[in-house]
C-alpha positions in Angstrom: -9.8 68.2 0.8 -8.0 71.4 0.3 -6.9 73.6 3.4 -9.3 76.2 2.0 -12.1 74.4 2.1 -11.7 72.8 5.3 -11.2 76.8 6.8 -14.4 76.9 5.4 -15.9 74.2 6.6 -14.9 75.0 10.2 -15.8 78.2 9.8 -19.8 77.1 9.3 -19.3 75.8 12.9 -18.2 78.7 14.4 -20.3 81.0 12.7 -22.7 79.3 13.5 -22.3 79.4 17.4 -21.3 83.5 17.5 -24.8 84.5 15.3 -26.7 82.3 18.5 -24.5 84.9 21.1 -25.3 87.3 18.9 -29.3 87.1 18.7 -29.5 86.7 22.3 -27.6 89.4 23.4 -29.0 91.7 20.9 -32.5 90.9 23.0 -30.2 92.3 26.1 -30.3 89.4 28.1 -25.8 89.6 28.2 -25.7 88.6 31.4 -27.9 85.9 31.5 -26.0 84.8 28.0 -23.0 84.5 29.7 -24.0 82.4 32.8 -26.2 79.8 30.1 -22.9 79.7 27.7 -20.8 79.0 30.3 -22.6 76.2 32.1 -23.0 74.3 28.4 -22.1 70.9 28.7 -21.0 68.9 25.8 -21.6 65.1 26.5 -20.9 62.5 25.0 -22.1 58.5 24.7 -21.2 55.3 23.7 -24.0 53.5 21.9 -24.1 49.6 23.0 -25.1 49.4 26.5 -25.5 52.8 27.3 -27.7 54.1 24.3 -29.8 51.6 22.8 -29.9 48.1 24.9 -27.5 44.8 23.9 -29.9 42.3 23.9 -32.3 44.0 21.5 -30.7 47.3 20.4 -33.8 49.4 21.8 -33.7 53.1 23.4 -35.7 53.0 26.7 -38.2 55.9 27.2 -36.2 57.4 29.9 -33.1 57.9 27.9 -35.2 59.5 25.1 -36.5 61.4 27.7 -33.6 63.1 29.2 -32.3 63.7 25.7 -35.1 65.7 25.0 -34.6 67.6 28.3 -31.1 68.3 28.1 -31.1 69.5 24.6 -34.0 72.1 25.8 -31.6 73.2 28.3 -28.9 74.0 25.3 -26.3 71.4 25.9 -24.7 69.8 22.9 -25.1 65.9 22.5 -22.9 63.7 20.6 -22.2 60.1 19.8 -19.0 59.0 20.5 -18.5 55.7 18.8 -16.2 52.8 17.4 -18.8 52.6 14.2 -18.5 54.0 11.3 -21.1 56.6 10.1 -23.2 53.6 7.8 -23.8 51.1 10.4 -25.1 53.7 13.5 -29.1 52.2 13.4 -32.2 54.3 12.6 -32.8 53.8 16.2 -29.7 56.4 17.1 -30.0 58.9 14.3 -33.9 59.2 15.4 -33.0 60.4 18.8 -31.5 63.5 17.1 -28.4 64.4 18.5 -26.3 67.0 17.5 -23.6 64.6 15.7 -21.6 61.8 15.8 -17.7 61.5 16.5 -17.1 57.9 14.3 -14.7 55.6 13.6 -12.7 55.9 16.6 -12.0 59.6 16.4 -11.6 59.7 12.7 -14.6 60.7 11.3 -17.3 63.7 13.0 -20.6 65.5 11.9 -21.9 67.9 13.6 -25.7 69.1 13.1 -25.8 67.3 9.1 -22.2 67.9 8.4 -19.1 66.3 8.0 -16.3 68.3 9.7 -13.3 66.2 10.4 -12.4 62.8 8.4 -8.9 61.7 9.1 -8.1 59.3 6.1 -5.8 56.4 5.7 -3.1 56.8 2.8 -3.8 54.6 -0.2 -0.7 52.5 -0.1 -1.7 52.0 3.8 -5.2 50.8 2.5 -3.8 48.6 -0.1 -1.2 46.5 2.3 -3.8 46.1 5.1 -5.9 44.8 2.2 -3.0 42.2 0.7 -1.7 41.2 4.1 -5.6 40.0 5.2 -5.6 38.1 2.0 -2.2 36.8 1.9 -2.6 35.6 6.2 -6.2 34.8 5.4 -6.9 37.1 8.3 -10.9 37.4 8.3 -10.8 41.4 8.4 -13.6 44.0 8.1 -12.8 47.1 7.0 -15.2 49.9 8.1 -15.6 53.2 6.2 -18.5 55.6 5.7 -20.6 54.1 2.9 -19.8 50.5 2.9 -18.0 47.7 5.3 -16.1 45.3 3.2 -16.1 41.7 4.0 -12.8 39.0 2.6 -14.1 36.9 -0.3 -13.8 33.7 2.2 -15.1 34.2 5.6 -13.4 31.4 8.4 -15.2 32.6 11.2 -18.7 32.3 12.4 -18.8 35.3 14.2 -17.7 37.6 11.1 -20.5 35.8 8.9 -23.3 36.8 11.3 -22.1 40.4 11.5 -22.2 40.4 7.8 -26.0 38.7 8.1 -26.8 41.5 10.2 -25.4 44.5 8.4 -27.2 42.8 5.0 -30.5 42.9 6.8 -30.0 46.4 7.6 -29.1 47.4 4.3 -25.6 48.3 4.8 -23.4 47.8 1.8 -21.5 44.9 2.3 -18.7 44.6 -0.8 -15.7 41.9 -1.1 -12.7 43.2 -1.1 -10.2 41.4 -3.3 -6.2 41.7 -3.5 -4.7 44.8 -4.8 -8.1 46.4 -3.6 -8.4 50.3 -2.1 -11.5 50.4 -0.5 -12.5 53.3 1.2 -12.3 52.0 4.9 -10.9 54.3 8.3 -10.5 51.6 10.5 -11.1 48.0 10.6 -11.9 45.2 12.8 -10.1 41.1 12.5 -11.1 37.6 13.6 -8.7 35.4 13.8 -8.3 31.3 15.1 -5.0 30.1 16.6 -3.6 29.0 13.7 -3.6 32.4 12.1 -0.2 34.3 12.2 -2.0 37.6 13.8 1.5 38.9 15.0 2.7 38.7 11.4 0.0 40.9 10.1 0.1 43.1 13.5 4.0 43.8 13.2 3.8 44.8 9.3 1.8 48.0 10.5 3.1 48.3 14.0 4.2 52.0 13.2 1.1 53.3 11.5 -2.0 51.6 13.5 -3.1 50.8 17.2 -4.3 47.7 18.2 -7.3 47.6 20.9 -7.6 43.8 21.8 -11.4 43.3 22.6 -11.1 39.8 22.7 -9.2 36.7 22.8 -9.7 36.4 18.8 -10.5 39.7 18.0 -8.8 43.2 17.2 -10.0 46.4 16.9 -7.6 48.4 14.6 -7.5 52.1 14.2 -4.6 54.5 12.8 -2.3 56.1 15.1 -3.5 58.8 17.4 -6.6 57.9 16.9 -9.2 57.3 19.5 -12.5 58.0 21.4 -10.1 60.8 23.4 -8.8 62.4 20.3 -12.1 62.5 18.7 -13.5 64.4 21.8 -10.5 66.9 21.3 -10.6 67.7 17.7 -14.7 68.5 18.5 -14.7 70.9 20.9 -11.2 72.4 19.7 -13.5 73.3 16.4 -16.3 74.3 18.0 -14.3 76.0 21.1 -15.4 74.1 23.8 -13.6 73.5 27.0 -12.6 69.9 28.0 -14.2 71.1 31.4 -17.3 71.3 30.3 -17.1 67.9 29.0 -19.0 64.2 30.0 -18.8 61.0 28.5 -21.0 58.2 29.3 -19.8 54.0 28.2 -19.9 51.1 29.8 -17.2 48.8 28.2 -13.2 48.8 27.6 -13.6 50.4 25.0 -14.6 53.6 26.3 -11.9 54.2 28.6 -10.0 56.6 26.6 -12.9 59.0 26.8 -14.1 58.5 30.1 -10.5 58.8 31.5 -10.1 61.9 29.1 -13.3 64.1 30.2 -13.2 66.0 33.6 -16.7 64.3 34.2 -17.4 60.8 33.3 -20.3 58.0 33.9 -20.0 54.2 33.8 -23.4 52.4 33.3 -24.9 50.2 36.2 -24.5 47.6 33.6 -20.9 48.6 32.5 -18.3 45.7 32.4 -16.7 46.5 36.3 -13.6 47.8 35.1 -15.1 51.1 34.6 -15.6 51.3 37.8 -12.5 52.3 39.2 -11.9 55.1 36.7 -15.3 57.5 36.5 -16.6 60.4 38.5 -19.7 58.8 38.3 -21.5 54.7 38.4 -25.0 55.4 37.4 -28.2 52.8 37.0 -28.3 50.2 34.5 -29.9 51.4 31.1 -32.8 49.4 31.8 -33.5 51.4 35.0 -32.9 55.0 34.1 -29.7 55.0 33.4 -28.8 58.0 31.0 -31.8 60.1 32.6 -30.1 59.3 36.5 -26.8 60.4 35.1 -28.3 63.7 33.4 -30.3 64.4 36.3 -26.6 63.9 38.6 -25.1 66.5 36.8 -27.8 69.0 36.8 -28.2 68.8 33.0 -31.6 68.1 33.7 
């Protein structure tokens, strides 16, 4: 994309936000304007176990709820996520925030629109792809339209995932050697016998490793993150970090709950958390998104 037409694009966003300033105070409420702009909040949540539910990936009433509420008050909701754009359910894009900061940080729409995609080079894309094949490194590579899946899948986990994303009509391509698919980050599986470190150290300057589990990686390109993607939002729509609240409940989302002024473990959050938010709220099974709103005074 051409440095013209991302000017452009940002400028939609911004626009966007000075014709609301505008109307109001034309209706010569300036004062009250200011106090209402001000006190915005921009919040952000993870999705597993703090959205929708892990056991069966349902929103409770109560965070629907408090969505609704805070986004009659004027504050600006947003996803912030480890997913790609294609495999966020029906169950999230129905709650209708306003956007979703993907991938990690690389990818964010905002009310419809794509404003920010960071992309991997094509040479980058083609080695992660030949290394997986040549280590036989069960890698999924995660991109916008489709997750790609190795020809040969070792692990049991990585076939299920596949199962899953199948049965909710996600594209699901191989990828083959000498492939480019169009993938932002990616996620591996990987037994003891696989050489990981081999296949971590050939890209050890361009991508970050997140270790999530004993046999599995999350990988995403340098710079990168939950954190990052909070900054490049509000820096484009000219937000203050101040204003700011994330909400997660795993590892994971330490980088923006440690990054925000304000931030909110779930009751049900791995304990971790604990130690590094403003705020431990209820499980999401008892309230937990509305209790943290209503904490705030967002609601």
């Amino acid at each position: 994309m051409s440095l013209d037409s991302k000017s452009m694009r940002y400028h939609v966003v911004f626009s966007r936000i000075e014709r609301e300033l505008t109307d109001v105070i034309f209706c010569g409420l300036v004062f009250k304007t200011r106090r209402i702009f001000m006190s915005r909040r921009v919040i952000f949540f993870d999705i597993d176990g703090t959205l929708s539910t892990e056991t069966d990936f349902t929103v409770p009433e109560s965070t629907k709820k408090a969505i609704k509420l805070a986004q009659d008050n004027g504050h600006i909701l947003m996803v912030n996520t480890g997913r790609t754009i294609c495999i966020i359910e029906d169950v999230i894009k129905e709650l209708g925030l306003d956007g979703y900061i993907c991938g990690c940080g690389t990818n964010i729409y905002y009310h419809g629109k794509e404003i920010y995609h960071a992309k991997l080079p094509s040479e980058l894309k083609k080695g992660i792809v030949n290394k997986a094949v040549e280590l036989d490194i069960d890698a999924v590579l995660e991109g916008p339209e489709s997750i790609y899946f190795p020809e040969t899948i070792k692990t049991k986990t990585v076939q299920e995932i596949k199962e899953r994303y199948s049965d909710i009509k996600v594209n699901v391509p191989v990828y083959y050697k000498d492939d480019e698919p169009n993938f932002d980050k990616f996620t591996a599986w990987y037994t003891p016998e696989d050489d990981i470190e081999a296949f971590k150290d050939a890209f050890k300057n361009d991508l970050e490793y997140i270790q999530r589990a004993e046999d599995f990686i999350e990988v995403v390109p340098k710079d990168c993150s939950k954190a990052t993607g909070i900054q490049t939002f509000i820096d484009l729509i000219g937000a203050s970090i101040d204003d700011c609240i994330s909400i997660g409940d795993s590892t994971n989302d330490l980088p923006m709950l440690t990054y925000t002024k304000e931030s909110v473990a779930m009751g049900n959050s791995n304990p971790v958390l604990f130690d590094y938010v403003t705020y431990i709220t209820t499980d999401i099974e008892d309230d937990g998104i509305y209790n943290a709103l209503k904490h705030f005074n967002v609601i």
